[in-house]
C-alpha positions, -999 to +999 in steps of 0.1 A: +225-031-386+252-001-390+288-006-399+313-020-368+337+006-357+368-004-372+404+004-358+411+046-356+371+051-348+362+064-323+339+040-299+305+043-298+293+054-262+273+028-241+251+029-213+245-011-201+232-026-167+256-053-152+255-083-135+272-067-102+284-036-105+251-014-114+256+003-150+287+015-164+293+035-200+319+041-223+329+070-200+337+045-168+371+034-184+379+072-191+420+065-191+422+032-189+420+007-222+393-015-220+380-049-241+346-050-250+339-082-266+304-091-277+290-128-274+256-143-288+242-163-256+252-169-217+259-206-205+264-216-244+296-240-247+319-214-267+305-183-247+312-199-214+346-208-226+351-177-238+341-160-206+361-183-189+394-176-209+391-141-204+386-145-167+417-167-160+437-139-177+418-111-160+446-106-137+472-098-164+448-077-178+445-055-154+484-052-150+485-043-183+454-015-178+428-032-192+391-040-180+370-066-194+336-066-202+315-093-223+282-081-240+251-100-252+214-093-251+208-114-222+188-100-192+214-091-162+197-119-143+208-142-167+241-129-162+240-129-129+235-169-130+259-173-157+286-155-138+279-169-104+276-206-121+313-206-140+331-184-113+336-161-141+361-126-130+347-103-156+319-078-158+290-089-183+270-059-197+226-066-205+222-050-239+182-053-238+174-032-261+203-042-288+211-005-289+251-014-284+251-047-306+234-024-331+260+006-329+291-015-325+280-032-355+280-067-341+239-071-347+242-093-381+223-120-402+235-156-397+222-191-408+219-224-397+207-255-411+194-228-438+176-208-417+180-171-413+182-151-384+194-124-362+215-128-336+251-114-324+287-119-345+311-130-320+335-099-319+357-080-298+367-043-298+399-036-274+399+008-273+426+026-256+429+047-230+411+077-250+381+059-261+396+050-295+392+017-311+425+001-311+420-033-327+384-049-340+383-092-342+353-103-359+340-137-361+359-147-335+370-186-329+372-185-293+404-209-290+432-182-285+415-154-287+418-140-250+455-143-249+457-127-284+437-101-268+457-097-241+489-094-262+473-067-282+465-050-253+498-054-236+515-040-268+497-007-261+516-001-235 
């Protein structure tokens, strides 16, 4: 695991396949801010309210500049279901190979019922229009979280 990118850094490029729109990068959202928010499973209970929450808001985010896209080592069919299943209004990036968990920092240890393992720190990076990170929320609780998000991002103007 490598350090997260904290806020002033710039963002670590990323190449990832999607659930419908091919593969976009880092470069896609050239001049535009984007949220890249990292989640540990599809069709979970706090992932799919979490994909949810950002999708009802998606609309303001875009008035405010911002795209949206949620990240987790699922296979894009996975995501495909998982979108198509929760009506979800947000692009969902396959990270495969864990190259992006690993570079944005997000690929941690965690324990439960004393077990250890790897798996993904819920986290979100918003970066600005120029590709620098903005604002970095780790271990997210998903209550809130989208429409703090979204007044972060507004606030960029």
């Amino acid at each position: 695991m490598t350090n997260a990118p904290t806020a002033g850094d710039k963002a670590p490029e990323f190449i990832l396949a999607t659930d419908s729109d091919g593969t976009i990068s880092l470069g896609s959202f050239a001049g535009r801010k984007l949220v890249l928010y990292f989640y540990p499973k599809d069709d979970t209970p706090g992932c799919t309210t979490e994909g949810k929450d950002f999708s009802a808001l998606a609309a303001d985010f875009a008035a405010a500049g911002t795209a949206i896209v949620g990240v987790s080592r699922d296979s894009v069919a996975a995501h495909a279901k998982f979108r198509a299943k929760h009506g979800l209004a947000i692009s969902l990036g396959a990270d495969d190979a864990g190259t992006v968990t690993e570079s944005y920092g997000v690929w941690v240890e965690k324990s439960m019922y004393g077990k250890k393992y790897m798996g993904i720190e819920r986290a979100t990076f918003l970066i600005d229009a120029s590709g620098t990170i903005a604002r970095a929320w780790h271990k997210v609780k998903v209550p809130g979280h989208a429409p703090d998000v979204l007044v972060a991002a507004q606030a960029l103007g």
